[in-house]
C-alpha positions as CSV (number, residue, x, y, z in Angstrom):
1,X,114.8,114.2,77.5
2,X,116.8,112.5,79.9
3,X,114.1,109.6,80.0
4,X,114.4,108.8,76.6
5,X,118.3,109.5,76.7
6,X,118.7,107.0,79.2
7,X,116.3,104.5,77.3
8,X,118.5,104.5,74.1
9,X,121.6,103.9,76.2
10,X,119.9,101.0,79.0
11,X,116.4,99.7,77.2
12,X,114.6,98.0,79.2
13,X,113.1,94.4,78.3
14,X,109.8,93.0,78.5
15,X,109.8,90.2,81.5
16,X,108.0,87.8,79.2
17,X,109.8,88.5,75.7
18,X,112.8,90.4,76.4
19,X,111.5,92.5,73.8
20,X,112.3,96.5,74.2
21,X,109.9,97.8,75.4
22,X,108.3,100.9,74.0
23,X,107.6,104.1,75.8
24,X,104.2,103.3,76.6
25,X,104.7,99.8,77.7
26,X,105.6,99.4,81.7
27,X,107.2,96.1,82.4
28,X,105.6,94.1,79.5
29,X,105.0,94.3,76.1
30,X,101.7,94.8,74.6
31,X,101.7,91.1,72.7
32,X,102.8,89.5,76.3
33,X,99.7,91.8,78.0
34,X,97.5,90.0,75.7
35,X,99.0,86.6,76.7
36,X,98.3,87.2,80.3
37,X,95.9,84.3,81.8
38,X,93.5,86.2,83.5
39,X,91.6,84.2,85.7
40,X,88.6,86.3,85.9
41,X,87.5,84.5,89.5
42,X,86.1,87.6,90.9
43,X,82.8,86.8,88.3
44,X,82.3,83.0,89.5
45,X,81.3,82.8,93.3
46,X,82.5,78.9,93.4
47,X,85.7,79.5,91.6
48,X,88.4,76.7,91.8
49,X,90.4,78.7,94.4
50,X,87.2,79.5,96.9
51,X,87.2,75.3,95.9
52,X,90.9,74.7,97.4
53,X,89.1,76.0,100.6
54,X,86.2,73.9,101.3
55,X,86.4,71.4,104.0
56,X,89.6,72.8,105.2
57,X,88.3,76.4,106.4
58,X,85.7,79.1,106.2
59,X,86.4,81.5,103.2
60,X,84.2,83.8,101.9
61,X,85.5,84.4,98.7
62,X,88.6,84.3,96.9
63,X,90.3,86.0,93.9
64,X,93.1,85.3,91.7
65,X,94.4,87.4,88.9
66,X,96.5,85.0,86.7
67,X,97.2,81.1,86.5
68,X,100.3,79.8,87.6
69,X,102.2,77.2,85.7
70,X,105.8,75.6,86.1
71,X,106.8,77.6,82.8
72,X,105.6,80.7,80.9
73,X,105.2,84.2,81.7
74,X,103.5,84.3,85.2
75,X,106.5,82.4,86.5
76,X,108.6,85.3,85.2
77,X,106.6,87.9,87.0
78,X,106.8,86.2,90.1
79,X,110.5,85.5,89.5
80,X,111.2,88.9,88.8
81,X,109.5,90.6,91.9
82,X,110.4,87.5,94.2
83,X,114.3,87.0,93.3
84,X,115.4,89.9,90.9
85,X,113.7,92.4,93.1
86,X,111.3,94.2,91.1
87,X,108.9,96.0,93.9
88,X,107.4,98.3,91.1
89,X,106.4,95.4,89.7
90,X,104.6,93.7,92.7
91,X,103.0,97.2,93.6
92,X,101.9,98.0,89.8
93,X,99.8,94.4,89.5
94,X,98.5,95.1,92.9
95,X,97.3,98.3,91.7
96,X,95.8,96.2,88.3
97,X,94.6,93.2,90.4
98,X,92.5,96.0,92.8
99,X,91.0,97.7,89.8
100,X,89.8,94.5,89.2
101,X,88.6,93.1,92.6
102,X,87.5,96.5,93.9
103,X,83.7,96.0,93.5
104,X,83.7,93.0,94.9
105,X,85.3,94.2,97.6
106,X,83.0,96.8,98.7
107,X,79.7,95.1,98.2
108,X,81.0,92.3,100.6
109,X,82.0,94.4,103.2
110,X,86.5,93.8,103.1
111,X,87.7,96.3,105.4
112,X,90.6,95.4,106.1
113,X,93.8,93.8,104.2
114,X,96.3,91.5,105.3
115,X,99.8,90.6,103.6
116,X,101.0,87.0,104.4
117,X,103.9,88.3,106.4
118,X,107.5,86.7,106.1
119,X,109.6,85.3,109.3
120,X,111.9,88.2,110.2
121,X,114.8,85.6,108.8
122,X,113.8,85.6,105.6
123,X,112.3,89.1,105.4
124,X,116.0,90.1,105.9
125,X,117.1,87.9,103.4
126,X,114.7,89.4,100.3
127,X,114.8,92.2,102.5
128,X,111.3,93.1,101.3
129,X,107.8,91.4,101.4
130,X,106.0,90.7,98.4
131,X,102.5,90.3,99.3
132,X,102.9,93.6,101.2
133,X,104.0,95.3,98.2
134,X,100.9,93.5,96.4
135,X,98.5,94.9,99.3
136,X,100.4,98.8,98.9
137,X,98.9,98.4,95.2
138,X,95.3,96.8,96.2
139,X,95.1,99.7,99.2
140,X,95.9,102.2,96.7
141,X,92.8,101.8,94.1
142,X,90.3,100.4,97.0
143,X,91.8,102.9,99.8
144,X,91.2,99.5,101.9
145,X,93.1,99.9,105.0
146,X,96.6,97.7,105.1
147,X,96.2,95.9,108.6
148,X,99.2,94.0,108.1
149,X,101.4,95.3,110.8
150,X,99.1,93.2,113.3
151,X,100.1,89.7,112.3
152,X,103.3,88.2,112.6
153,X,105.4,84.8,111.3
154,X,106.4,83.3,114.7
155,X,108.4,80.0,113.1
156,X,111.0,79.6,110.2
157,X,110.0,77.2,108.1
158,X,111.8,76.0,105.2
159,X,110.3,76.9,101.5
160,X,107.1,75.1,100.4
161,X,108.5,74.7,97.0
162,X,108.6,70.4,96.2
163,X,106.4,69.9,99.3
164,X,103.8,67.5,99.1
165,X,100.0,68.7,100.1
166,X,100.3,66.8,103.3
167,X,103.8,68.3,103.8
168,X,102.9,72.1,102.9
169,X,100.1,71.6,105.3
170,X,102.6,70.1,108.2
171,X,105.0,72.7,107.5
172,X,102.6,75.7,108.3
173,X,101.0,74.6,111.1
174,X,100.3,77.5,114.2
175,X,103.6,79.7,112.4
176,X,101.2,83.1,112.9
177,X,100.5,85.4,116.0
178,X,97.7,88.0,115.6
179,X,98.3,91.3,117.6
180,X,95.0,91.4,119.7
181,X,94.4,95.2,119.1
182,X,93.7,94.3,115.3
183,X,90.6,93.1,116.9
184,X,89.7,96.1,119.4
185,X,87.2,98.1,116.6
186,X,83.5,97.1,118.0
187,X,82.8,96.6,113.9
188,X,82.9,93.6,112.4
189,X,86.5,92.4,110.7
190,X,86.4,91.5,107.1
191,X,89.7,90.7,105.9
192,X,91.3,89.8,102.7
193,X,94.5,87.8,102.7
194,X,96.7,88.9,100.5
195,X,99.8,86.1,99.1
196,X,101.5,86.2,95.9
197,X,101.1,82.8,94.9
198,X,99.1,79.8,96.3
199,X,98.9,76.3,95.3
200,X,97.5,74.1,97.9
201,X,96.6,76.7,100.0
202,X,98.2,75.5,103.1
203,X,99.9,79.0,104.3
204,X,96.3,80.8,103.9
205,X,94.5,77.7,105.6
206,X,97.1,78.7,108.7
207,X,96.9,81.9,108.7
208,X,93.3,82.2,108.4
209,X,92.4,79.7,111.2
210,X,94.2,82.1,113.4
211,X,92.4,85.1,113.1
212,X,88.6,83.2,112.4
213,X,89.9,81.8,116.3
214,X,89.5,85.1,117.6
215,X,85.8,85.4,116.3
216,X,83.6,88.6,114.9
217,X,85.4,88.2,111.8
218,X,85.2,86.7,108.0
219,X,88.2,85.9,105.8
220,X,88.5,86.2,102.1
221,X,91.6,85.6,100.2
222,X,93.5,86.7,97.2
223,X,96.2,85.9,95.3
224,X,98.4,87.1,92.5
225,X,98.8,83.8,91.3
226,X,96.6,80.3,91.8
227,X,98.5,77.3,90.7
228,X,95.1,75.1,90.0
């Protein structure tokens, strides 16, 4: 009763339409749900983002759940989790994007996940992380360990936004440290990289050359968003 008293008196809008949203409807409305451009990667081995990879280094495989673009609904989403705040959010399309990915995961042997972490300085900015709140989600339908306490961003850098592809890459270069006990299991490590969005790919290409340094493990990368 006091649910639906407080949704007469605050409704809540969908983050695509700003449409109230009915009682069955978390976050989005049913129309924008069916607008949502699902990338389907996890069913096409050499997917465009496994392609952003190649040449540059070794990734095993690599997921996205929607397509980025300047303008439309996935740029909301992010906006909202990123700058308005919306953890629930972040963790509910983790939870979505793990249903999806969670086969995948288990016949190729992921055993571990790993949030791109944010420089202390910026973490206390947002004062949250994103793509750990992504990973909370994924780690809750796969019951895939979260290993991201073990890495850490060494080096502020300023936002990749309006970088160049040379520029994103210069701008990432050796930021990461990987806690050597991540790697004390005699097992081999299969991580999953975990970001919210990628476009070039630069910040995965850093952070996974750091941990593929320190040998006996794979990489495979995911993302709630791929900017193609």
């Amino acid at each position: 009763m006091i649910d639906a008293l407080l949704s007469v008196l605050f409704p809540i809008g969908c983050i695509g339409c700003e449409k109230v949203l009915l009682d069955q409807e978390s976050h989005i409305c049913l129309n924008c749900e069916l607008e949502l451009p699902v990338t389907n990667y996890h069913l096409e081995a050499n997917n465009p983002l496994v392609k952003t990879f190649w040449g540059r280094v070794k990734v095993e495989q690599a997921f996205a759940y929607l397509v980025y673009k300047k303008a439309g609904l996935v740029k909301r989403i992010v906006q909202a989790i990123k700058y308005k705040g919306n953890k629930q959010l972040a963790f509910d399309f983790g939870q979505r994007f793990g249903q999806q990915i969670k086969s995948e995961l288990y016949l190729n042997g992921v055993n571990a996940l790993i949030a791109v972490p944010l420089h202390p300085k910026r973490f206390k900015q947002r004062g949250f992380n994103q793509s750990e709140l992504l990973v909370q989600g994924i780690a809750s339908v796969t019951l895939i360990q979260n290993k991201s306490e073990y890495v850490k961003r060494t080096i502020h850098t300023s936002t990749q936004t309006a970088k160049s592809r040379i520029e994103r890459w210069e701008n990432v270069l050796s930021i990461y440290e990987v806690d050597q006990q991540l790697f004390q299991q005699k097992e081999p490590c299969h991580f999953l990289l975990v970001d919210d969005v990628v476009t070039t790919g630069a910040t995965i290409e850093s952070l996974a050359t750091e941990l593929l340094q320190m040998g006996n493990c794979k990489v495979s990368v995911a993302a709630l968003a791929f900017a193609p």
